[in-house]
N, C-alpha and C positions, 0 to 999 in steps of 0.2 A: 504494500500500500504506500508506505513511504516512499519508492522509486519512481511512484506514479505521479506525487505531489511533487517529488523534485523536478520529472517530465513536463509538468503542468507550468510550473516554475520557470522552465525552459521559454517554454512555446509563450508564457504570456509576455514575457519579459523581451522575446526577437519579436511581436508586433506591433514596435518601434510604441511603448507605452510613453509616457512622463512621469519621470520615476524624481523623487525627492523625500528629502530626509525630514522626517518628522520628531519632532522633541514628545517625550513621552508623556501621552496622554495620559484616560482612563488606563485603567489596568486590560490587557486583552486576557480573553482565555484561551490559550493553546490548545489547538487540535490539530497537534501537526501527524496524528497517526490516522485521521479520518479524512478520506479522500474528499476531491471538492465536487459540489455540487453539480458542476456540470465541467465538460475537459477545455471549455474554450473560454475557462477564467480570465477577466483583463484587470491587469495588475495597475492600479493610477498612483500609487503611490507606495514607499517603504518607511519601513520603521527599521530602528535598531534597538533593540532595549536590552540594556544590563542586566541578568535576573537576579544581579545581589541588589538592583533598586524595586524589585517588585513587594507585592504585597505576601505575608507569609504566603497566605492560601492560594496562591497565583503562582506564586513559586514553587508549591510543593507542586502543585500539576506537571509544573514545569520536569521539577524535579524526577515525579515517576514519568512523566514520558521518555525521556532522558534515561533511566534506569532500565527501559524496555528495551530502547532501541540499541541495534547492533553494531560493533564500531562498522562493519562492511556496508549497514545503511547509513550509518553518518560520514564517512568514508563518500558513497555516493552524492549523498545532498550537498557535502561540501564541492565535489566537482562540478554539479549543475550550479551551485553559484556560483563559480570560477568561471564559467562560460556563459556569465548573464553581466553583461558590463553595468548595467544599472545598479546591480545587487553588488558589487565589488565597489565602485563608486559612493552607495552609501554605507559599506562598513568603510571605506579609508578614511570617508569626510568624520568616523569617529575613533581613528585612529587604532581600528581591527582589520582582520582579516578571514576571511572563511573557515579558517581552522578554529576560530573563536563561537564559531555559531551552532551550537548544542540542540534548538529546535527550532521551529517556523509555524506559522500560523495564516493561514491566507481566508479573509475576511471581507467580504464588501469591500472587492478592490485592491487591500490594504494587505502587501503582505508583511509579518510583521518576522524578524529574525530574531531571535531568543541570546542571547550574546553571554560567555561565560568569558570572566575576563582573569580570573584569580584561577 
């Protein structure tokens, strides 16, 4: 399931979206293991967010998705964002890098990177 949101990740991000770095709003809830609603997601925007600034409860989600997933699918998801220039773009503007990015979340639009930085 995860290889398929990384895919999704892919395709939304090459048709040529507007991708911009957003300061951390609300708290999102992570469902980076539930595929998206439909395959022809369009991404308008990104988030980066720390998860040592979330909220406990927010975090812990964070934290078991994180504990589920495989290094060979995080391994993956990190390659689809290495090959999505918009998603490399807004982790440099916070001085990370795909290696940094533990889960994802894609949301009305918004996909948001989970960022572990310690």
């Amino acid at each position: 399931m995860r290889i398929v949101t990384a895919s999704v990740i892919i395709a939304a991000l090459s048709l040529g979206m507007t991708a911009f770095v957003q300061a951390q709003g609300a708290s999102p809830q992570p469902r980076a293991q539930e595929p998206p609603a439909q395959s022809d997601t369009v991404i308008r925007s990104i988030q980066v967010v720390d998860i040592e600034q979330l909220q406990p409860a927010v975090r812990s989600k964070v934290d078991e998705i994180v504990a589920q997933t495989s290094e060979e699918d995080l391994q993956s998801l990190r390659k689809s964002i290495d090959a999505a220039p918009a998603a490399v773009s807004a982790l440099k503007a916070k001085g990370l890098s795909s290696s940094h990015v533990v889960a994802i979340n894609i949301a009305d639009g918004v996909l948001t990177m989970f960022a572990k930085t310690a």
